[in-house]
C-alpha positions as CSV (number, residue, x, y, z in Angstrom):
1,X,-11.4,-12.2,4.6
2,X,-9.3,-9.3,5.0
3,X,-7.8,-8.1,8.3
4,X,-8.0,-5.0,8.0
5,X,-11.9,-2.8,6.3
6,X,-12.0,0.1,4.2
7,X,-13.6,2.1,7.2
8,X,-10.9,0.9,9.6
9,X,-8.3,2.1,7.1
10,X,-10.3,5.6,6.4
11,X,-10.3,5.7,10.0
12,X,-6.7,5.6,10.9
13,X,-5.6,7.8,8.1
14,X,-7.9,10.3,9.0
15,X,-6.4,10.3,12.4
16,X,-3.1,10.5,11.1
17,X,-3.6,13.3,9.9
18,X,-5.7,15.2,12.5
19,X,-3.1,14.6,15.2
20,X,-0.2,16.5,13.5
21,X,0.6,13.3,11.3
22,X,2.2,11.3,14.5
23,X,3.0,8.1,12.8
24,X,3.9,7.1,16.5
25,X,0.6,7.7,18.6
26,X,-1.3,6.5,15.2
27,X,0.3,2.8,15.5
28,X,-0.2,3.1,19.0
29,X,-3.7,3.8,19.3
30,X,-5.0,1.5,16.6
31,X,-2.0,-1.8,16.9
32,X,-0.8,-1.1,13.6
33,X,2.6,-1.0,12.4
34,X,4.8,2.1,10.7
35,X,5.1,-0.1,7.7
36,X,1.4,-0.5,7.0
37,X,0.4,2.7,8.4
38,X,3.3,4.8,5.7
39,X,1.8,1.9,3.0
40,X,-1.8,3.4,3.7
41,X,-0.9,6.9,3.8
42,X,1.1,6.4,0.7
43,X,-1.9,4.6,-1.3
44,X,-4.5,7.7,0.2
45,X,-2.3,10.4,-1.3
46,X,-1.7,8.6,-4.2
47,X,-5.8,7.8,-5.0
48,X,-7.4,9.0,-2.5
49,X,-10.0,7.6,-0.6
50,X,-10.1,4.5,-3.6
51,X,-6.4,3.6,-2.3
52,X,-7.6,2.0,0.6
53,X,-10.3,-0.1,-0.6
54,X,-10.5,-3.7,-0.4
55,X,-9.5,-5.9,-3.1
56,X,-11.1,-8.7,-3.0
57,X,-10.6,-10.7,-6.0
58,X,-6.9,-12.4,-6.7
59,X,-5.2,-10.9,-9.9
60,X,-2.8,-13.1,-12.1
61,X,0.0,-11.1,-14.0
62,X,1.7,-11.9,-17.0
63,X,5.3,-12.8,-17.6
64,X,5.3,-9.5,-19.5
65,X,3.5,-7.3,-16.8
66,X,5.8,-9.0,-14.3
67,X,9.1,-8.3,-16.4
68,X,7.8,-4.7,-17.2
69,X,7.4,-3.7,-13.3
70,X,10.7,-4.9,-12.7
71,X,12.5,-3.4,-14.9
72,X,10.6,-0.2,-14.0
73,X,12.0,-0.7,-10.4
74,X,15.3,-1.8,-11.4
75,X,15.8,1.1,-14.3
76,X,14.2,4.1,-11.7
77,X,15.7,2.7,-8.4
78,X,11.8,2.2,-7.1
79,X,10.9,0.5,-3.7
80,X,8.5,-2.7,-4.5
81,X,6.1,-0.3,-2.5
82,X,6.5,2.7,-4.9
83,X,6.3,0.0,-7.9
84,X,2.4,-1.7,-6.1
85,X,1.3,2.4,-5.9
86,X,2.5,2.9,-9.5
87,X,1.0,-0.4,-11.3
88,X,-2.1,-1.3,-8.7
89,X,-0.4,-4.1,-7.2
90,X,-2.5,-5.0,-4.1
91,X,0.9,-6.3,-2.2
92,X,4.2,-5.6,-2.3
93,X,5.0,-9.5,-1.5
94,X,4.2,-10.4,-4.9
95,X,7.0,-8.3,-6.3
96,X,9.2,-9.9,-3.8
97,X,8.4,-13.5,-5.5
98,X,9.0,-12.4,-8.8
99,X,12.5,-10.6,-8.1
């Protein structure tokens, strides 16, 4: 199970950005850090409200995909964050593994 719904993550971008896009009184108010909270926000204006569904089924890359990305990040100086908006990684931790 994930921690954290679709409907919770709607809900939190939402007020994001109906309270002047305070990143500060947004962790506050729903216990969420800056990091997941500028992930979300990232993945809404990148897809919309599709960014912040729920994956729920575990994805297996191959060598090649996993090469390709990092070369993409190496070769365009991209965050591993940038790199999951850009190739539909579900978490940036898996990039960490492969680098």
């Amino acid at each position: 199970m994930t921690k954290y719904n679709q409907t919770f993550k709607q809900q939190v971008v939402d007020f994001y950005f109906q309270h002047d896009e305070s990143l500060s009184l947004t962790c506050r108010t729903f216990t969420v850090s800056k990091r997941t909270l500028r992930y979300w926000i990232a993945q809404y204006q990148h897809s919309g409200i599709k960014g912040l569904a729920v994956l729920h089924t575990k994805r297996t890359y191959t060598p090649e995909f996993k090469y390709h990305v990092i070369q993409t990040i190496q070769n365009r100086d991209m965050t591993a964050d940038q790199a999951c908006l850009q190739f539909g990684i579900a978490n940036s931790g898996a990039i960490s593994q492969w680098l």
